[in-house]
Biotite code that builds the C-alpha atoms (Angstrom):
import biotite.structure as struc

atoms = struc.array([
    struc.Atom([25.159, -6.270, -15.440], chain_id="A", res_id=1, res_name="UNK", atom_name="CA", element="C"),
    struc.Atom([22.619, -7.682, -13.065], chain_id="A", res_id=2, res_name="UNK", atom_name="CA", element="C"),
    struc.Atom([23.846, -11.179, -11.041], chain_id="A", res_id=3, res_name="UNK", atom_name="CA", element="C"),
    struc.Atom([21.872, -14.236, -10.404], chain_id="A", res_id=4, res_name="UNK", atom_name="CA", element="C"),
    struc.Atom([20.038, -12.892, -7.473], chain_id="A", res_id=5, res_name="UNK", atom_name="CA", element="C"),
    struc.Atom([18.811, -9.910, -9.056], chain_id="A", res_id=6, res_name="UNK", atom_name="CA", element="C"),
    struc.Atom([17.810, -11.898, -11.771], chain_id="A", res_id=7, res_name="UNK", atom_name="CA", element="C"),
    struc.Atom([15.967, -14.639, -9.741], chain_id="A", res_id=8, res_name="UNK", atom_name="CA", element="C"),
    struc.Atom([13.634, -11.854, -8.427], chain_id="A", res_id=9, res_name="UNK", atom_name="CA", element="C"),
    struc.Atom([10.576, -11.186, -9.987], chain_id="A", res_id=10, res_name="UNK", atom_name="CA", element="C"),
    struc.Atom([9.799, -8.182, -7.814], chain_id="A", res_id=11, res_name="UNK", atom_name="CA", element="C"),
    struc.Atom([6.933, -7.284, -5.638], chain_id="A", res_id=12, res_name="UNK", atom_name="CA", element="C"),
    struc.Atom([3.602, -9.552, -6.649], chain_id="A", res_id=13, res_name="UNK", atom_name="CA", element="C"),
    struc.Atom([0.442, -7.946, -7.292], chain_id="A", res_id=14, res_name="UNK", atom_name="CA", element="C"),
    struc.Atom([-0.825, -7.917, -4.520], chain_id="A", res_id=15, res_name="UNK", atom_name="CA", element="C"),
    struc.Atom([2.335, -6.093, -2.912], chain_id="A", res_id=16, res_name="UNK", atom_name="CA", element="C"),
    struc.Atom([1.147, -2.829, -1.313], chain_id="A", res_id=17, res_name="UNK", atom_name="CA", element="C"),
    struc.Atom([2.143, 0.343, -2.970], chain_id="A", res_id=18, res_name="UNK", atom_name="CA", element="C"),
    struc.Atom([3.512, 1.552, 0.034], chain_id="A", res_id=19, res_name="UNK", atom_name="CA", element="C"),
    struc.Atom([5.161, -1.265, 2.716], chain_id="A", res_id=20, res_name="UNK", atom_name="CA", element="C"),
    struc.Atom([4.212, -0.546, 6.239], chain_id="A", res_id=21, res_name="UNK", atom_name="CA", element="C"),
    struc.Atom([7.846, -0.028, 7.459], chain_id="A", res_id=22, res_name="UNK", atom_name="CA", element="C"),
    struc.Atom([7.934, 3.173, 4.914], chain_id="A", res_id=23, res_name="UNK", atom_name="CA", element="C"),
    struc.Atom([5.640, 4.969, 7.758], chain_id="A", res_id=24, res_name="UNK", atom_name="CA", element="C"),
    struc.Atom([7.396, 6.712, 10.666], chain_id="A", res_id=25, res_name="UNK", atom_name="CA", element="C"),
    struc.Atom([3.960, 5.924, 13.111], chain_id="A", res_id=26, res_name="UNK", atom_name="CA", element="C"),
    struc.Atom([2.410, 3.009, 10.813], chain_id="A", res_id=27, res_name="UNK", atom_name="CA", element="C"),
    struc.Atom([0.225, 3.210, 8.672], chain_id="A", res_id=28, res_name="UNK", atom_name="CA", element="C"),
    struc.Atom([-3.585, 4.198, 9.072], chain_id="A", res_id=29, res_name="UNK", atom_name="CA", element="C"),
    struc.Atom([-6.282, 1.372, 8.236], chain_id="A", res_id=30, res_name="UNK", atom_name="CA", element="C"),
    struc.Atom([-9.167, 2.026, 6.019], chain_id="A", res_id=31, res_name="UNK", atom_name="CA", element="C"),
    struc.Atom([-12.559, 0.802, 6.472], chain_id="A", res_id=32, res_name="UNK", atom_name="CA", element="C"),
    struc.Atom([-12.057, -1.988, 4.390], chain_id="A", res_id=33, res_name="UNK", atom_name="CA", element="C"),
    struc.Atom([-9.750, -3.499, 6.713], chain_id="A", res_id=34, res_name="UNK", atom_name="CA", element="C"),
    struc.Atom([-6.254, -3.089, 4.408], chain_id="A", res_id=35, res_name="UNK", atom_name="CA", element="C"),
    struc.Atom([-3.979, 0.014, 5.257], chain_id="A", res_id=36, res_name="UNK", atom_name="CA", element="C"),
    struc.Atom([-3.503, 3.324, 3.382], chain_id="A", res_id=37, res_name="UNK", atom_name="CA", element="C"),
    struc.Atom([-0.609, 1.324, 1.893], chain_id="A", res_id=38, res_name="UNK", atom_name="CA", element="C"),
    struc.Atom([-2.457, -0.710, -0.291], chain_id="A", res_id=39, res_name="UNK", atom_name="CA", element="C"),
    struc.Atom([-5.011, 2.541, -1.825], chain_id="A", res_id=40, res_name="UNK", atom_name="CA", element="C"),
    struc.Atom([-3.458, 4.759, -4.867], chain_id="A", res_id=41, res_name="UNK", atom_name="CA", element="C"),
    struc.Atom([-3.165, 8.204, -4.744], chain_id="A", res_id=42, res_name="UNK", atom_name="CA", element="C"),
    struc.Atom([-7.080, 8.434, -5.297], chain_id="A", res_id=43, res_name="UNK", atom_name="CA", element="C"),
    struc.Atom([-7.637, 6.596, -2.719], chain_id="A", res_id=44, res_name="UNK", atom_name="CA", element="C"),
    struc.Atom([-8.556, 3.387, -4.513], chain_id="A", res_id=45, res_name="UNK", atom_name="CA", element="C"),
    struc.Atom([-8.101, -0.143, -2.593], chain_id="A", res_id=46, res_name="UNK", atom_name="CA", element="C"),
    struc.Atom([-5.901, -2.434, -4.840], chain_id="A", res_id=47, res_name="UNK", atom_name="CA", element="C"),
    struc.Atom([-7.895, -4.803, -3.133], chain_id="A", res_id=48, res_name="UNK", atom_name="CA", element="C"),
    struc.Atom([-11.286, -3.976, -3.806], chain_id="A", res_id=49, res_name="UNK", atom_name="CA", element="C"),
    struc.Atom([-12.538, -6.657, -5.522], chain_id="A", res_id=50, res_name="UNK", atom_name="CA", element="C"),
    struc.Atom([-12.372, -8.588, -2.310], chain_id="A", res_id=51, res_name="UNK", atom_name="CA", element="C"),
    struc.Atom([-12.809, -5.827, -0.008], chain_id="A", res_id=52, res_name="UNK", atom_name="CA", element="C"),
    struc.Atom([-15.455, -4.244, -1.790], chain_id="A", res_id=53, res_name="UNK", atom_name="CA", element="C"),
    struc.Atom([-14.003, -1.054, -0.619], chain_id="A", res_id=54, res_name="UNK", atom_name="CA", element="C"),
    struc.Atom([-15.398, 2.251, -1.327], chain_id="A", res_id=55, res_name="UNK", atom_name="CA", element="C"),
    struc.Atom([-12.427, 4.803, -1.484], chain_id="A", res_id=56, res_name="UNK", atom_name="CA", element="C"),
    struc.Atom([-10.125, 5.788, 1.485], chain_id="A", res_id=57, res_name="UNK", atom_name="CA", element="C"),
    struc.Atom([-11.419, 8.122, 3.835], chain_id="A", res_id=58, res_name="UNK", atom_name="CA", element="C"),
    struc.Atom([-9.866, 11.389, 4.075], chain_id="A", res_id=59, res_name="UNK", atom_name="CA", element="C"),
    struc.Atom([-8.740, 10.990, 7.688], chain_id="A", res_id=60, res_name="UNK", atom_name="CA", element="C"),
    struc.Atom([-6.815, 7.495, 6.885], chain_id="A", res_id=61, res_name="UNK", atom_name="CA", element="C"),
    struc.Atom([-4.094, 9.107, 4.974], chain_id="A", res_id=62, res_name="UNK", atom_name="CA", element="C"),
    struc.Atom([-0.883, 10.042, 6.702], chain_id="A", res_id=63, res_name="UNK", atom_name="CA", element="C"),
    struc.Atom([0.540, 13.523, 6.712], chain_id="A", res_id=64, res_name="UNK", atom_name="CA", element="C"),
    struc.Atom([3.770, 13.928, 3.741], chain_id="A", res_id=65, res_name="UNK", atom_name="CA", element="C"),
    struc.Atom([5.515, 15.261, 7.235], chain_id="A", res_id=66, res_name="UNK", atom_name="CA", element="C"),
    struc.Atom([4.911, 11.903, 9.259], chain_id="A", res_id=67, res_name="UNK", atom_name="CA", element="C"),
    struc.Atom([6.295, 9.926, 6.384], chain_id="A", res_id=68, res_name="UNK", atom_name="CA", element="C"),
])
């Protein structure tokens, strides 16, 4: 059964990245829009983008499975 603590936290907020940048070995790579790959889903969409207005992460801003 789950203590106080775990109970206290709500988890990430919605604005949380998908991916933290201390999951990448190098960093991450920055998009464009000015937030890192962390924060686009796996089609490349900015969870940001309303205020970013960003257009889609480029193919050479996402990190290598390998380098993870």
């Amino acid at each position: 059964m789950p203590g106080p603590v775990s109970q206290s936290h709500a988890g990430p907020g919605e604005e949380a990245p998908y991916v933290p940048p201390w999951c990448y070995k190098n960093g991450p790579k920055m998009c464009p829009c000015g937030h890192h790959e962390g924060y686009h889903n796996d089609r490349g969409e900015c969870l940001l983008s309303r205020e970013c207005r960003c257009a889609g992460l480029p193919g050479d801003c996402y990190t290598a499975d390998c380098d993870l």
